[in-house]
N, CA and C of each residue as an Amber inpcrd file, in Angstrom:
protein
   615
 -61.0970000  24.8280000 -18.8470000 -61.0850000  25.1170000 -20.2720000
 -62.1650000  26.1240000 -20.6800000 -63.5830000  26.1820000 -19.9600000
 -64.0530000  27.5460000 -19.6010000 -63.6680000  28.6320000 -20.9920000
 -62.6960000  29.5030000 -19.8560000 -62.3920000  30.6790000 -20.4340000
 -61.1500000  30.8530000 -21.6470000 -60.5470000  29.7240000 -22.1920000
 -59.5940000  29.1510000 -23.3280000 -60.2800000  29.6920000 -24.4180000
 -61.3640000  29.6100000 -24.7350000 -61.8630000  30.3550000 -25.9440000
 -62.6070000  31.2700000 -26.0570000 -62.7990000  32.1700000 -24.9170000
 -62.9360000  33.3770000 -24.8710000 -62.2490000  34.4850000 -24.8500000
 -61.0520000  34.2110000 -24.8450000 -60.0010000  35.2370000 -24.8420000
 -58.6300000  34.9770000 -25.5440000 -57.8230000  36.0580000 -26.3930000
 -56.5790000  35.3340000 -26.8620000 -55.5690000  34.1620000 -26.0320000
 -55.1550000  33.7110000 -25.9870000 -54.3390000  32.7100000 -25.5970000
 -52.7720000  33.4350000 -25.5790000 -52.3660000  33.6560000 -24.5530000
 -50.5490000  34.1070000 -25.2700000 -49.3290000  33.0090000 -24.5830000
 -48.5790000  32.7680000 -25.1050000 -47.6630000  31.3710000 -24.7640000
 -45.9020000  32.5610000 -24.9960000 -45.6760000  32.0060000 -23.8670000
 -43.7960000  32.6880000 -23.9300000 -43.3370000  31.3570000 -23.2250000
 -41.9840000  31.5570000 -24.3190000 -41.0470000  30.2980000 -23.4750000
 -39.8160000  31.4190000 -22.8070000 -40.1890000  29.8490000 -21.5090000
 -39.0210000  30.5360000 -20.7140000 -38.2630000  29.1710000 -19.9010000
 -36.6880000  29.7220000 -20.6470000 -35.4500000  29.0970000 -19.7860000
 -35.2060000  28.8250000 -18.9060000 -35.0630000  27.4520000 -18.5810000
 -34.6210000  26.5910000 -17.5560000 -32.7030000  26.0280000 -17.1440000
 -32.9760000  25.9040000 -15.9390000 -31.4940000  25.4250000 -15.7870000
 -31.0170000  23.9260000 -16.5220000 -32.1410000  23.4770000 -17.1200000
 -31.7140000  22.2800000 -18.0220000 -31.9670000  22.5280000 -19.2810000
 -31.0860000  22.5530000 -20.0050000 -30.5170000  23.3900000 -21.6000000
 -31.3090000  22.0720000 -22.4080000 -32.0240000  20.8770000 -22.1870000
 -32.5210000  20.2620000 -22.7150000 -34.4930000  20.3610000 -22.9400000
 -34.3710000  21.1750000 -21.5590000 -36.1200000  21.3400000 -20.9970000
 -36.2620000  22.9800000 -22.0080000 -37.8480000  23.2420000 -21.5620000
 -38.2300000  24.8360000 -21.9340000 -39.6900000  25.0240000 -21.7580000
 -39.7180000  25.7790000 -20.5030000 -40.9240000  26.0800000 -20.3650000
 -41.8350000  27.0580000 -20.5070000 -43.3520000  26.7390000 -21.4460000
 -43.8100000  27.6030000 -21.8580000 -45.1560000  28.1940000 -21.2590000
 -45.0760000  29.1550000 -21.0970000 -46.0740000  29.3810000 -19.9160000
 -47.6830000  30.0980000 -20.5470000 -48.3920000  30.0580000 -20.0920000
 -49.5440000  30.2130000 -21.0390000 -50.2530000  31.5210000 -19.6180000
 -51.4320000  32.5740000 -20.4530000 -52.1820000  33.1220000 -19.6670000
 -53.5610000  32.6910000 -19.4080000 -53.3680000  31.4860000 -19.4960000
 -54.7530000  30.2920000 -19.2250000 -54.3550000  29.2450000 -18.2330000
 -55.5440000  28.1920000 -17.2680000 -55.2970000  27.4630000 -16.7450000
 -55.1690000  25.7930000 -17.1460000 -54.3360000  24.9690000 -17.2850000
 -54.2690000  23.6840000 -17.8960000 -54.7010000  22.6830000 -16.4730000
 -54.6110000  23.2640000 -15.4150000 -54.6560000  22.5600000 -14.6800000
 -54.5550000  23.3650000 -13.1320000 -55.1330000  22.3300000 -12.3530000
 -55.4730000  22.9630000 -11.1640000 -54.4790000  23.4460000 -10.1780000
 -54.7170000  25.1250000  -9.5850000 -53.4440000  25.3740000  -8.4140000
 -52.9910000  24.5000000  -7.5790000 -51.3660000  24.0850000  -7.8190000
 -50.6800000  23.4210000  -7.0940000 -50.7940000  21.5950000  -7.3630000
 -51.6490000  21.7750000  -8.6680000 -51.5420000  20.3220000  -9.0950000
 -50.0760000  20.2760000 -10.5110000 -49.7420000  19.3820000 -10.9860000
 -49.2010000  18.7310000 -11.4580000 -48.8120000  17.3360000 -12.0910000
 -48.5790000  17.1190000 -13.3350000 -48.6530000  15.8130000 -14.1440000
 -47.6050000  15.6100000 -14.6200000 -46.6110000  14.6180000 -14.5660000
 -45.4890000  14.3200000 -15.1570000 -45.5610000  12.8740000 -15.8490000
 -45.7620000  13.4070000 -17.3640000 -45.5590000  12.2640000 -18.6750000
 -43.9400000  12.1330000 -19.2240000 -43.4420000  11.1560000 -18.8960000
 -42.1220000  10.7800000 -18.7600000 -41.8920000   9.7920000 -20.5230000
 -43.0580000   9.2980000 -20.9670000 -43.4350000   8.3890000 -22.2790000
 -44.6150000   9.2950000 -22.9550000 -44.2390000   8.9210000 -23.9230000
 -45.8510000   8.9410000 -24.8090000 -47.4400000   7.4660000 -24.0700000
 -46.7150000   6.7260000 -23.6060000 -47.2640000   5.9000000 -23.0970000
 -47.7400000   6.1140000 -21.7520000 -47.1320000   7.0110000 -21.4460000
 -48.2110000   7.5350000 -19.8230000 -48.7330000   8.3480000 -20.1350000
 -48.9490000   8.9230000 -21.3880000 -49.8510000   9.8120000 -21.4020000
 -51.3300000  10.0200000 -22.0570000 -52.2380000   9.0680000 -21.7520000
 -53.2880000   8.5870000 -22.4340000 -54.4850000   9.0720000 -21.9630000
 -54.5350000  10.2100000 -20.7950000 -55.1210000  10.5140000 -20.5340000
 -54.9740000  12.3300000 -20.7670000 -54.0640000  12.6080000 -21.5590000
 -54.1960000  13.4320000 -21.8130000 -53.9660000  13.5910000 -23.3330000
 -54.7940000  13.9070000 -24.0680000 -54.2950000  13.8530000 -25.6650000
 -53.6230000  15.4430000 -26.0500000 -53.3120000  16.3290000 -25.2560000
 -52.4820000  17.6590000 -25.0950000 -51.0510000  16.9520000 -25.4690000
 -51.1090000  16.1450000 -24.2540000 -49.3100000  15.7010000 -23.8310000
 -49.6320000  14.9510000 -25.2140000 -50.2690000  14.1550000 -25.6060000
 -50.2450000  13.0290000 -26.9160000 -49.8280000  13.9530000 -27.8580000
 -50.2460000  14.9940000 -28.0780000 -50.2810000  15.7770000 -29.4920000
 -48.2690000  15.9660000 -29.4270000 -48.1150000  16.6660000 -28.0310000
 -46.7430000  17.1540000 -28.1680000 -45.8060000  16.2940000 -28.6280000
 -46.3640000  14.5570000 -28.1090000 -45.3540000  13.5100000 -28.4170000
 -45.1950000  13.2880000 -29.7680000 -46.1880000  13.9760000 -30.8490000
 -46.2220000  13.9910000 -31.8540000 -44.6250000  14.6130000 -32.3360000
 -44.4690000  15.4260000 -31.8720000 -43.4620000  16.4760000 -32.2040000
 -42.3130000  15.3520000 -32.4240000 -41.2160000  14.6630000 -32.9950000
 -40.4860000  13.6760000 -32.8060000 -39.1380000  13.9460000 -32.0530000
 -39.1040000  15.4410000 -31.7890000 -37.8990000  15.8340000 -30.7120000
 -38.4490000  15.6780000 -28.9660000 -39.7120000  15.4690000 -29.1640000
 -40.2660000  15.9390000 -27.9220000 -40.4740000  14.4200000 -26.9280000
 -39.3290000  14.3800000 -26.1890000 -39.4960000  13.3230000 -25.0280000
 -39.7210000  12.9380000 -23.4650000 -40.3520000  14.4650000 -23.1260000
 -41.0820000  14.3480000 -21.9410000 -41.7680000  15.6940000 -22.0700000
 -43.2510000  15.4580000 -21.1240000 -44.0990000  16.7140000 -21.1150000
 -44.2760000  17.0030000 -19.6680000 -44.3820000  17.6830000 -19.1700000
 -44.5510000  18.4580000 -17.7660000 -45.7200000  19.1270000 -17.8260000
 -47.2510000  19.0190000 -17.3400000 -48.0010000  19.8080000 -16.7980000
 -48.4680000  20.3540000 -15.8710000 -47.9460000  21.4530000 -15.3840000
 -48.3610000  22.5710000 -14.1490000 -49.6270000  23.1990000 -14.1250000
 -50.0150000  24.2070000 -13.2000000 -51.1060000  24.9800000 -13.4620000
 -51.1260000  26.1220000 -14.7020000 -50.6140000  26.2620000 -14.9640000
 -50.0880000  27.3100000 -15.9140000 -49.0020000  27.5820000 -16.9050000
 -48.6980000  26.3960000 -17.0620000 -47.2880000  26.0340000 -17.7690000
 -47.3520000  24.7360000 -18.1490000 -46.6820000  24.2950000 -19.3200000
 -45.9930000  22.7070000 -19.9820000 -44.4520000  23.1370000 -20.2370000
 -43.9610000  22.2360000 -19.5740000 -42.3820000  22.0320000 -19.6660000
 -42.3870000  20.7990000 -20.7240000 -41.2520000  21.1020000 -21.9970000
 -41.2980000  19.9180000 -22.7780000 -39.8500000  19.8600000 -22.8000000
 -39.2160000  18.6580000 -22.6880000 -38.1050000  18.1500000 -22.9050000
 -37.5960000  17.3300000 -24.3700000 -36.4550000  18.1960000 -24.6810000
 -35.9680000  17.4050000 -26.3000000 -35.5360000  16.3330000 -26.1190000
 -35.3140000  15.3150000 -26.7300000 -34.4310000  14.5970000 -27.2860000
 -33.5790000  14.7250000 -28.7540000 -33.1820000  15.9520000 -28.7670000
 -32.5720000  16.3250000 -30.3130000 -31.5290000  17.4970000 -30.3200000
 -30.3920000  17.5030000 -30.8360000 -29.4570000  18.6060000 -30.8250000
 -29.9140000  19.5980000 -31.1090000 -31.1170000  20.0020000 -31.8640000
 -31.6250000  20.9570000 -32.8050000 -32.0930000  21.7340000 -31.4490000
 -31.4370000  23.3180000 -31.7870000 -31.3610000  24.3030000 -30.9060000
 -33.1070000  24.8370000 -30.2610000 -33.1130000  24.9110000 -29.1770000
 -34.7480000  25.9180000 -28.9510000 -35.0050000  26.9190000 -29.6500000
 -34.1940000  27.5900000 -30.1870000 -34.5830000  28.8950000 -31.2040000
 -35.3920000  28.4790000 -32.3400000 -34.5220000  27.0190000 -32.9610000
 -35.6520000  26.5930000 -33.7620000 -37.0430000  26.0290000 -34.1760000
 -37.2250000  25.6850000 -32.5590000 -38.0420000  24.7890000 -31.9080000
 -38.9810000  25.3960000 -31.7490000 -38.4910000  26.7940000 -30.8250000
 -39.4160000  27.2220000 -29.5280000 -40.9240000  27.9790000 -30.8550000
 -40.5450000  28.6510000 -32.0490000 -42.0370000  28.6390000 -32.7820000
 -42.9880000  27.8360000 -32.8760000 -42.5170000  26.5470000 -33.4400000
 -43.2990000  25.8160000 -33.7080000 -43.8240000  25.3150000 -32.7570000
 -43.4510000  24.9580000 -31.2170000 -44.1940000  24.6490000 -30.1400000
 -45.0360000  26.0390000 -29.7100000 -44.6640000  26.3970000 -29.8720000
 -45.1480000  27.8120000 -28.9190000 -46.4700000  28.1330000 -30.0200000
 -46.2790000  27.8890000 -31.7300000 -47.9010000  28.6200000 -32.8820000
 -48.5970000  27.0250000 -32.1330000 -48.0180000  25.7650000 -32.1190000
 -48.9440000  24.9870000 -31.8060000 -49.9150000  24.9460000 -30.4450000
 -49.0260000  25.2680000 -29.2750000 -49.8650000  25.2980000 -28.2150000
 -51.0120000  26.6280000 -28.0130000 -50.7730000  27.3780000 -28.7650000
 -51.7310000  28.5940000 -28.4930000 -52.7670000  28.4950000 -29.8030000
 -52.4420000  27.5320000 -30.5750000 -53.5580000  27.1660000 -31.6160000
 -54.6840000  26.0730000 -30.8990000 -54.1310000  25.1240000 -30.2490000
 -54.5060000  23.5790000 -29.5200000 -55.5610000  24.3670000 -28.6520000
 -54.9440000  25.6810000 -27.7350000 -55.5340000  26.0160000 -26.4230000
 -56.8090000  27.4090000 -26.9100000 -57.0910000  27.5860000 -28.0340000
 -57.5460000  28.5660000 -28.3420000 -58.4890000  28.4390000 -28.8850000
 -58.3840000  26.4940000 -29.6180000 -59.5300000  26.1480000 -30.2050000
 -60.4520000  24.9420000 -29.7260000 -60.4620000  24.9560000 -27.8870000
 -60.5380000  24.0960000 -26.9510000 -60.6890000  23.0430000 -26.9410000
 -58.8720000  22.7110000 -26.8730000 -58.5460000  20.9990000 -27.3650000
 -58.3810000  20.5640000 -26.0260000 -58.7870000  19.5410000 -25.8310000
 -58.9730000  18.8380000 -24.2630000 -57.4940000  18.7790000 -23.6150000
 -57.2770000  19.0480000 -22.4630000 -55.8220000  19.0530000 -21.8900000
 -56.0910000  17.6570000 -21.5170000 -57.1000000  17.1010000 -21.0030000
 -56.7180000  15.6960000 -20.0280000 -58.5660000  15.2300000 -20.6690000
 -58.5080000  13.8910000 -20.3470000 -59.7670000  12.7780000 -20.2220000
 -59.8880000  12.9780000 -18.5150000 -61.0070000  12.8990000 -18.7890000
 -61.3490000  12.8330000 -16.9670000 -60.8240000  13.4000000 -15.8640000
 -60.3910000  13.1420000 -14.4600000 -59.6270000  13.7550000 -13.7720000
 -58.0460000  13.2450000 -14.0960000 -57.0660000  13.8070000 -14.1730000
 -55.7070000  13.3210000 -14.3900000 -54.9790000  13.3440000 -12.8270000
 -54.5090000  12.3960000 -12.7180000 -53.7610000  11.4660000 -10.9520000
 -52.7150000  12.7740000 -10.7740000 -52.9820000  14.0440000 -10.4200000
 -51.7450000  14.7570000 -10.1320000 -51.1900000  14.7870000  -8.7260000
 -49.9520000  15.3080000  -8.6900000 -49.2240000  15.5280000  -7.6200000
 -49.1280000  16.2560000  -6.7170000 -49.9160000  16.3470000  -5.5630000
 -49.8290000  18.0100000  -4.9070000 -49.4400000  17.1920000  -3.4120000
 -49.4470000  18.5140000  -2.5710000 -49.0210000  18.1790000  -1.1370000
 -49.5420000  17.6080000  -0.5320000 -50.9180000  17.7780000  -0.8050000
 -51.6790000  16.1370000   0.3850000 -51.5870000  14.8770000  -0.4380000
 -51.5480000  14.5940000  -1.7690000 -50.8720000  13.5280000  -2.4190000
 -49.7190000  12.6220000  -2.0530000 -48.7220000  13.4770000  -1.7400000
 -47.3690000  13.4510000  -0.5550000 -47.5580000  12.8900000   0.7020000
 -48.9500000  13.8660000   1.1170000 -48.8900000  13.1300000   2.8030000
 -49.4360000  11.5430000   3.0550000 -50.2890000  11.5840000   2.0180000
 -50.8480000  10.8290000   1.6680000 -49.8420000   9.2660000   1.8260000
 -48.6450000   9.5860000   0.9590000 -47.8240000   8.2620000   1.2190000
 -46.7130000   8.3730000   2.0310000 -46.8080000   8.5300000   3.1630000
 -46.4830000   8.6860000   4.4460000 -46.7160000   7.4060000   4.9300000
 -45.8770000   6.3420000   5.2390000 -46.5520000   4.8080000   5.8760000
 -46.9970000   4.8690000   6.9470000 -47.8300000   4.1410000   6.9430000
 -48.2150000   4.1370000   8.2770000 -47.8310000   3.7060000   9.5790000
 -46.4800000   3.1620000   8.9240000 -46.3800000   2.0350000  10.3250000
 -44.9400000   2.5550000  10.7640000 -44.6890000   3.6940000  10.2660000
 -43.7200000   4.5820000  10.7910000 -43.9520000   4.8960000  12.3840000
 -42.5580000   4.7040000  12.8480000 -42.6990000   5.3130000  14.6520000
 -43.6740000   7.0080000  14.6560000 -43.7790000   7.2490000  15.8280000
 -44.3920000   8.6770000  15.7570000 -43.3130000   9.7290000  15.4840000
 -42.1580000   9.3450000  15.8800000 -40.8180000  10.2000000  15.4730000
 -40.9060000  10.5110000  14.3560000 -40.8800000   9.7740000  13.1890000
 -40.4820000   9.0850000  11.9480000 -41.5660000   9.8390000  11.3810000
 -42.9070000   9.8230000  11.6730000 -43.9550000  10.1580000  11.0910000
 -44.4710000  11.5830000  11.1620000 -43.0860000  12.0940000  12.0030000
 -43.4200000  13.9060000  12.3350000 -42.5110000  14.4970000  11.6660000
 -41.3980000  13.6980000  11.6610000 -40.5280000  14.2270000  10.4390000
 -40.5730000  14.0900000   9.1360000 -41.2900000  13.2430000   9.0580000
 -41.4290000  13.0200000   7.3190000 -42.3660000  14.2420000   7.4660000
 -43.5410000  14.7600000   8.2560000 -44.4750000  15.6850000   8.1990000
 -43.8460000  16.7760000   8.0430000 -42.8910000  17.3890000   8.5670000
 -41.9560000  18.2020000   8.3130000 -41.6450000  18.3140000   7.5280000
 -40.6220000  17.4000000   6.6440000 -39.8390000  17.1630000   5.4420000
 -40.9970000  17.4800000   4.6290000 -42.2180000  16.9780000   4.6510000
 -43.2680000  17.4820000   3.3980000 -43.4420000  19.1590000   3.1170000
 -43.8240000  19.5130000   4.2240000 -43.8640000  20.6740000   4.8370000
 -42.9790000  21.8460000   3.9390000 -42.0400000  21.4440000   4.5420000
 -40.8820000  22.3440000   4.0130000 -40.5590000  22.2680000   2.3780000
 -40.6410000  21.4890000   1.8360000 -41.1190000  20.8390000   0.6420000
 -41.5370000  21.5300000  -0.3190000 -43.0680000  21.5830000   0.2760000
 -44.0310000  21.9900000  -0.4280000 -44.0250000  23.7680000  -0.2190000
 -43.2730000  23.9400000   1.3250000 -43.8270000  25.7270000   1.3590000
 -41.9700000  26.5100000   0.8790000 -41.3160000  25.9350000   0.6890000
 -39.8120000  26.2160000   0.0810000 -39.2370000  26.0550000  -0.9830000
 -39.3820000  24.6900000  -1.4620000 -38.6820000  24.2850000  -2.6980000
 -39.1460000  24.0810000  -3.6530000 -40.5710000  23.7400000  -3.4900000
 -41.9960000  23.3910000  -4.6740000 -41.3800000  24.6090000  -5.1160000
 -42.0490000  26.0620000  -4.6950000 -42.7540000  26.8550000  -5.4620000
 -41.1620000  27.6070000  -6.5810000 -39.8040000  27.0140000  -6.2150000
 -38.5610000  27.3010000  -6.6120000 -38.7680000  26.5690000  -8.1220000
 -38.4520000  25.5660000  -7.2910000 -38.5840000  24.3830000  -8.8030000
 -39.4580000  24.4820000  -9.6110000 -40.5460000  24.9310000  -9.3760000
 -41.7060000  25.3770000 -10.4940000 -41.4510000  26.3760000 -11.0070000
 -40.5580000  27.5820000 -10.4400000 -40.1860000  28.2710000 -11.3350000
 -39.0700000  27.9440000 -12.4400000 -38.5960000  27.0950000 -12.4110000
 -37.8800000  26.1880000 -13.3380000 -38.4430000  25.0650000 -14.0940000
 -39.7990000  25.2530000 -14.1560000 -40.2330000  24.4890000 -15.2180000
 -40.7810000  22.8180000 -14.7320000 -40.7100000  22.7220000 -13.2270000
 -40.1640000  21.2620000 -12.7580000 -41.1930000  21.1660000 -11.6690000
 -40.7760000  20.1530000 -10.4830000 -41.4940000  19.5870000  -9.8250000
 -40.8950000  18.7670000  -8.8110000 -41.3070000  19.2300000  -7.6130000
 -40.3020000  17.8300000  -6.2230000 -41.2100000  17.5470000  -5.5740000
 -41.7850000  16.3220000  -5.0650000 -42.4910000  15.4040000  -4.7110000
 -41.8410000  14.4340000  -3.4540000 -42.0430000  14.4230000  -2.1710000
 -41.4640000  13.4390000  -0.9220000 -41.8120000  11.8480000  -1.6000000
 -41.3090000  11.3130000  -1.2440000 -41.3530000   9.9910000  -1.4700000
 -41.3620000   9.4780000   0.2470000 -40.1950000   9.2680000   0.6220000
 -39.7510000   8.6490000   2.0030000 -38.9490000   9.2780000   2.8410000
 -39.0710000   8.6500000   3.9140000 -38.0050000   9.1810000   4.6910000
 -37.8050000   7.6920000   5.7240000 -36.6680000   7.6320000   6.0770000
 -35.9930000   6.8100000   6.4480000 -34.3160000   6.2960000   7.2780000
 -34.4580000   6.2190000   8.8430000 -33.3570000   6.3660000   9.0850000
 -32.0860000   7.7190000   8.5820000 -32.8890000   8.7380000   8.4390000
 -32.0750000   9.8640000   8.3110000 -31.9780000  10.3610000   7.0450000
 -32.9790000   9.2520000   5.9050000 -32.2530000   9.6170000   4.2570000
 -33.6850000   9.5470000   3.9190000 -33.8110000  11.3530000   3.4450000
 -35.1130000  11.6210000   2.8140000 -34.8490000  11.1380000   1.0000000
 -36.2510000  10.2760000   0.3780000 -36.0110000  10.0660000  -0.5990000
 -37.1450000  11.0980000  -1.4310000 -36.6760000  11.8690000  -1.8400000
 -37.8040000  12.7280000  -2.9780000 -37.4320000  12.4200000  -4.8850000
 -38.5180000  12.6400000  -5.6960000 -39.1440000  12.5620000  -6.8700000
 -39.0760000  14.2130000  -7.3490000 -38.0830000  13.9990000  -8.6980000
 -37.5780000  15.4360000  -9.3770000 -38.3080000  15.0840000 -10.7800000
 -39.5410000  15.9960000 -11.3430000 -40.1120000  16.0510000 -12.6920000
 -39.6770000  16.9880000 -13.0920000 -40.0170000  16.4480000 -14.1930000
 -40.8230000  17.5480000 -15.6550000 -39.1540000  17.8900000 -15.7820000
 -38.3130000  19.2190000 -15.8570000 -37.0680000  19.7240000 -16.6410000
 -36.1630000  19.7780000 -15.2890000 -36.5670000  19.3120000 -13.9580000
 -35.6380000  18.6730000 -12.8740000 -35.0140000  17.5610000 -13.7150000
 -35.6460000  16.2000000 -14.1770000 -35.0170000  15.1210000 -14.7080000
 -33.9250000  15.1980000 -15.6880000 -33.1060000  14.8500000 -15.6390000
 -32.4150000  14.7280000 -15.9790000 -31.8130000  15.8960000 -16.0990000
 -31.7000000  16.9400000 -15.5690000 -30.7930000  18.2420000 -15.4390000
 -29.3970000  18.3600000 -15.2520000 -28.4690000  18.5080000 -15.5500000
 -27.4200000  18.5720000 -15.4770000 -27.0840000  19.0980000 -14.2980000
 -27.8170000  20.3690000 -13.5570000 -27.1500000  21.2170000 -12.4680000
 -28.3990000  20.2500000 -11.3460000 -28.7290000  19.1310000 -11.6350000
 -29.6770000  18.6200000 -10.4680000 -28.8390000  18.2460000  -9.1890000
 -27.9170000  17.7690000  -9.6960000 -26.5740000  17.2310000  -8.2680000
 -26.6410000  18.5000000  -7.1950000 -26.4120000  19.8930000  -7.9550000
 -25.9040000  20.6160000  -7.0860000 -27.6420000  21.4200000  -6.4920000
 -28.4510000  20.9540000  -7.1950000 -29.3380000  21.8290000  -6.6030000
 -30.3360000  20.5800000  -5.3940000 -30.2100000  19.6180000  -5.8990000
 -29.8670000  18.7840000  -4.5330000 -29.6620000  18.6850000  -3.3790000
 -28.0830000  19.0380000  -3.8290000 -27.1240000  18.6350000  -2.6400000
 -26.9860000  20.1580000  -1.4910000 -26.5970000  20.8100000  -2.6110000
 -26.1460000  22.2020000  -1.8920000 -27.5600000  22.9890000  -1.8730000
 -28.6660000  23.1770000  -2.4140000 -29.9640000  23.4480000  -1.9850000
 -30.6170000  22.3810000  -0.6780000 -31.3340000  21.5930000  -1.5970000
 -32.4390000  21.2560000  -1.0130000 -31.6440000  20.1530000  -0.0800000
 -30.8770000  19.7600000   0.2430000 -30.4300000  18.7660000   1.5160000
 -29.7380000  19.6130000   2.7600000 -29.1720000  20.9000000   2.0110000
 -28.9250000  21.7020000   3.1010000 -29.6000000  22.7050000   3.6510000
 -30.8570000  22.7450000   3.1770000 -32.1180000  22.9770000   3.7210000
 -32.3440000  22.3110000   4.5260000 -32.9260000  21.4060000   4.0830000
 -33.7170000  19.9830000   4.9200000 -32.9420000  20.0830000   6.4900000
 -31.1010000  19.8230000   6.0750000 -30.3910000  19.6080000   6.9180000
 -30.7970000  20.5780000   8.6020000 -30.7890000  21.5170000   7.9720000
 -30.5820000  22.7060000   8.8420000 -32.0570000  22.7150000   9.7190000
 -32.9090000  22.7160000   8.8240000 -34.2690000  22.8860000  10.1590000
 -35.1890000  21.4550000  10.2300000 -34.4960000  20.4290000   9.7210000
 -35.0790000  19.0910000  10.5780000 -33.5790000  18.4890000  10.6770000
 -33.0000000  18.8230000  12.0170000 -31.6320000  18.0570000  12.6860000
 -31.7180000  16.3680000  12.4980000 -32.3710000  16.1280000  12.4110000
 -32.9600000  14.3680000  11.8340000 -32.0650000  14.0610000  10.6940000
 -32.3540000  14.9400000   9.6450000 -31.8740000  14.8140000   7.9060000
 -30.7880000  14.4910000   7.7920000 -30.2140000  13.4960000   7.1640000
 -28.8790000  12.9820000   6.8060000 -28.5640000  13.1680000   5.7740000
 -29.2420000  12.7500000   4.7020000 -29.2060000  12.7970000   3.2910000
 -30.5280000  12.8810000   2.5180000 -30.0210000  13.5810000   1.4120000
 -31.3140000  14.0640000   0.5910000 -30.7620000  13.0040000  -0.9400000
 -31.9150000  12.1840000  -1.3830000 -31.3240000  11.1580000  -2.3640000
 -32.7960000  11.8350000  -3.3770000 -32.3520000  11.4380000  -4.8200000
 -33.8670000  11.3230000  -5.6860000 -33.6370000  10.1330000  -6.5710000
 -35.6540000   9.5080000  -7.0370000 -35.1920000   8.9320000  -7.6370000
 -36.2890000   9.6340000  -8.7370000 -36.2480000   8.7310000  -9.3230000
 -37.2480000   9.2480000 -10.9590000 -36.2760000  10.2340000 -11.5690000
 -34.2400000  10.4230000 -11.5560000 -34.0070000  11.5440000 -12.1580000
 -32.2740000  10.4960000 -12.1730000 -31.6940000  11.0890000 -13.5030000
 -30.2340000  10.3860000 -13.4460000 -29.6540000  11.8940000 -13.2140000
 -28.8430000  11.2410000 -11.8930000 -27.7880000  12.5300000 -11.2200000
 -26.3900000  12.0590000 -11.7470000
């Protein structure tokens, strides 16, 4: 937060493959390279009074924080054209007049986070492929999905069926099935021969 009030602040929204999400990208840092925060409630988000303020908004039902971007998700028919001002004068007012993004350190998501829950009591097979599956993950599909406003996270792997975690304007996406199925499982498929199926949860497909 540093350099937030030393210099203008500029905020552009930009379109996602989920006509419900919209992400607005800022020329400041909210958060650390390759970290990530996904507030799914107003109630997970107490450590950040940024995401609190947005929940203010009464269309606004999920917040996404990246390094350089908040993805906010509607809950309201009312079009982004009408929207996207009033989010967009608020966040470059919030970030300009250095309003705290987070309390303390905020629990984000990055790739050693991932490796991190890797069980332990996985065979050595089991435990080189999930290393893989992270791998590929993090150096292929992360940096995709973030350009969409979003976020993919390994969960498990298991008997052939990798389970990964879709945030921020992944959830609940309409085109998530196919970017799934026909992306990221036929990825997976192809350079770990192991991969059977690619499942998510934290997202309705």
């Amino acid at each position: 937060m540093t350099d937030n009030t030393t210099k203008p602040v500029s905020v552009y929204a930009e379109a996602n493959p989920n006509p419900e999400s919209m992400k607005f990208v800022l020329n400041s840092t909210l958060l650390g390279e390759g970290g990530s925060v996904d507030y799914p409630t107003v109630e997970s988000a107490l450590d950040s009074p940024f995401a609190q303020e947005l929940f203010n908004f009464d269309y606004v039902s999920r917040v996404f924080i990246a390094s350089n971007f908040v993805t906010v998700t509607k809950n309201s028919p009312v079009q982004w054209a009408h929207l996207i001002p009033e989010l967009r004068t608020f966040i470059k007012s919030y970030i300009e007049a250095g309003g705290p993004i987070f309390i303390g350190n905020p629990v984000t998501t990055t790739a050693a986070s991932a490796s991190a829950e890797v069980p332990t009591d996985l065979s050595a097979e089991d435990t080189e492929i999930s290393q893989k599956v992270i791998d590929l993950l993090e150096n292929y599909v992360r940096p995709a999905v973030e350009q969409d406003g979003g976020n993919i996270t390994f969960r498990s792997y298991k008997e052939g069926v990798v389970t990964v975690n879709l945030q921020g304007s992944c959830s609940g996406c309409p085109s998530a099935t196919v970017t799934l199925k026909a992306g990221i499982e036929n990825l997976l498929k192809r350079m770990v021969p192991e991969v059977q199926e690619v499942v998510a949860e934290g997202v309705v497909l």
